[in-house]
N, C-alpha and C positions, 0 to 999 in steps of 0.2 A: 471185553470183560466176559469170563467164561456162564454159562446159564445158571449155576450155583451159585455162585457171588451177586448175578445178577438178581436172583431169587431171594439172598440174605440183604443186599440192602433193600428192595422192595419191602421184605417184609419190615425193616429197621424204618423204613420210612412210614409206610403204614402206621406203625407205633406209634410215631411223632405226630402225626396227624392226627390219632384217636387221642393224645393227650393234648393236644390246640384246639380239640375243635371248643366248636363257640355256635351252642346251638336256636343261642333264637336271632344272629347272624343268617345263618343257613334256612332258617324258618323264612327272616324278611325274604331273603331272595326266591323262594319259592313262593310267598306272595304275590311278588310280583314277574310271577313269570316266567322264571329263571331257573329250567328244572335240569336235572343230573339224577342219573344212577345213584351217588351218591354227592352229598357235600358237606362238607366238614365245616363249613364257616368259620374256617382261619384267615385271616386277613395277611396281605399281602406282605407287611414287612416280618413278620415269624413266617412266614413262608421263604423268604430270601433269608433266613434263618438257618431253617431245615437247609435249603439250597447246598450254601455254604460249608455243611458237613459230609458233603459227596463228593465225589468226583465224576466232572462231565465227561459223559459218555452217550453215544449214537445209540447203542444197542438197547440201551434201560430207558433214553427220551423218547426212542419209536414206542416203545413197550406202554410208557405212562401216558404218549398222547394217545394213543389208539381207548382210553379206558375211559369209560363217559362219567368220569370222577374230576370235580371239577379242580380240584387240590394238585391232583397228578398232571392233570392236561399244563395246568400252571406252573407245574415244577420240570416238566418237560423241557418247558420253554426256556428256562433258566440252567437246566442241567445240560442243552445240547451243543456239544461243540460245533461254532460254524464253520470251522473249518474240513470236517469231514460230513458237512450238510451241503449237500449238492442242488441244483437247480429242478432236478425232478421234484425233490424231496418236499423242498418250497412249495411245487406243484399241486403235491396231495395235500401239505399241511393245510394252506390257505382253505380247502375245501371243506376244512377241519374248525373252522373257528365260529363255534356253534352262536356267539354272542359277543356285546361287545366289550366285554372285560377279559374276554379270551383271545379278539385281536386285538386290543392297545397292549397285550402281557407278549402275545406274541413278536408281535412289531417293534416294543419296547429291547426285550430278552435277546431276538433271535435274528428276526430278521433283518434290523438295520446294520445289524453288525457283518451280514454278508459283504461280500465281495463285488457279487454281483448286483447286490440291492436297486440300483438304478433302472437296470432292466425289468426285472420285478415291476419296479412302479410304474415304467413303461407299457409292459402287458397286460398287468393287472386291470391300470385305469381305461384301459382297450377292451375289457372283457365284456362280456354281453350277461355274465352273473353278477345280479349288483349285492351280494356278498363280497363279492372278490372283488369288485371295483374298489368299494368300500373300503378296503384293507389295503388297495392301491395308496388310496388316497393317505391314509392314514398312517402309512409303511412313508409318501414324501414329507410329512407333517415333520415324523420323526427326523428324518435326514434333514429337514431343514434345523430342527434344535442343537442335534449332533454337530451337523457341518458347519453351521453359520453361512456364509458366503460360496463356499468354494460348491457349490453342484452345476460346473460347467457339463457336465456329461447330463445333466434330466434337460429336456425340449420342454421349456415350459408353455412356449406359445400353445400349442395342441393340450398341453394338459387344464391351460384354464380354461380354453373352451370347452372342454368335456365336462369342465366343472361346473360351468356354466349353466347347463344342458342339465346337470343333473340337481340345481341349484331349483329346479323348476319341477324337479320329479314328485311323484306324489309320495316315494318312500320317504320316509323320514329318516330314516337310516342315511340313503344318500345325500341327502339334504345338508344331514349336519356332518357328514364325513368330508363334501367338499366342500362347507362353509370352513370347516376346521381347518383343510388343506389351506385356502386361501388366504386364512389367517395368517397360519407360521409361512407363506412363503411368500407374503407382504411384509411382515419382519424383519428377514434378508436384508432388505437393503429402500431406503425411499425411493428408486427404481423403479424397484418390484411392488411395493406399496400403488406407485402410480400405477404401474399395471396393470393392476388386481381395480382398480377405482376406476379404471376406463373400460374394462371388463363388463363391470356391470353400474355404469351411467344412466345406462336406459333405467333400469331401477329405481331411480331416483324418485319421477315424476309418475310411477306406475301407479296405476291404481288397484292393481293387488296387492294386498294388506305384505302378506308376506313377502313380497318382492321388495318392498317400502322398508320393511324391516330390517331384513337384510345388508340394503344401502346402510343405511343407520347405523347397523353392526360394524360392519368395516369401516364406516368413515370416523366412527370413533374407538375403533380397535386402531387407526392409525393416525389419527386427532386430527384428522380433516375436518 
């Protein structure tokens, strides 16, 4: 898309955003935390609205995630084609995902629909940023809902001890990114359910509150 067109829908998108926003949306999120350059407090399904009236393209999704707007980082996600998004690209994005309504959009949008995505959740959940573990985790969450069954290619042995591991962290971020992981990839199959239930046995009888909790989560996330 040459820089002039990309300039005219930028600006036609901007438009659509200043007539969605919704501002004491954008007010709660700033309450709690949740700060942007700018935000428009549209909500996600008139955002996959907007979406819908573009055409995906690399050049305008680099351009809108790079902008600390939370409307455009989200439309990024949705406007970019995976198939000219390369594995670097992945690299920087992930570094990119300031919160966690910006990795479930991206995870959701972009990244499961990679090619490469398995590997991704391979590295990711290997990284020593638990940002980006985080979105490991949450990047196999997805491919478990997408795929059902079939993710002979993810080593899960290694990824639920990691989970494990972080199941124990004092981020809460990680916490609930690998709690969530072990949810949908006990879903799979009653297999993978026992898996995930012998994973964390020791749990059971623990006497920290939260490790206890935990057990109890999954055991009646899979009616054990």
């Amino acid at each position: 898309m040459e820089n002039k067109s990309i300039d005219s829908v930028l600006r036609n998108i901007r438009a659509d955003l200043r007539m969605s926003m919704n501002g004491m949306t954008a007010a709660s999120m700033r309450a709690k935390g949740i700060e942007y350059r700018m935000n428009f407090g549209v909500d996600i399904p008139r955002l996959q609205q907007i979406a819908a009236r573009y055409v995906p393209d690399i050049v305008l999704a680099e351009i809108m995630w790079k902008e600390d707007v939370r409307e455009l980082k989200i439309l990024a996600t949705m406007l970019c084609p995976p198939a000219r998004f390369s594995k670097e690209d992945a690299g920087r994005w992930v570094k990119g995902t300031a919160n966690q309504e910006i990795r479930e959009q991206v995870c959701k949008n972009l990244f499961q629909e990679l090619s490469y995505a398995d590997e991704l959740v391979q590295e990711w959940t290997g990284s020593g940023d638990e940002t980006i573990r985080a979105t490991g985790y949450w990047l196999l969450a997805r491919l478990c809902i997408i795929r059902s069954g079939s993710l002979v290619r993810i080593r899960f042995e290694g990824l639920l001890e990691k989970a494990k591991a972080d199941l124990k962290s004092e981020s809460l971020l990680l916490r609930q990114s690998a709690l969530n992981m072990l949810k949908f990839s006990g879903r799979i199959s009653p297999d993978n359910a026992e898996r995930v239930m012998q994973l964390v046995t020791d749990f059971k009888g623990s006497t920290n509150p939260q490790e206890k909790e935990i057990f109890d989560l999954l055991s009646f996330e899979f009616e054990l």
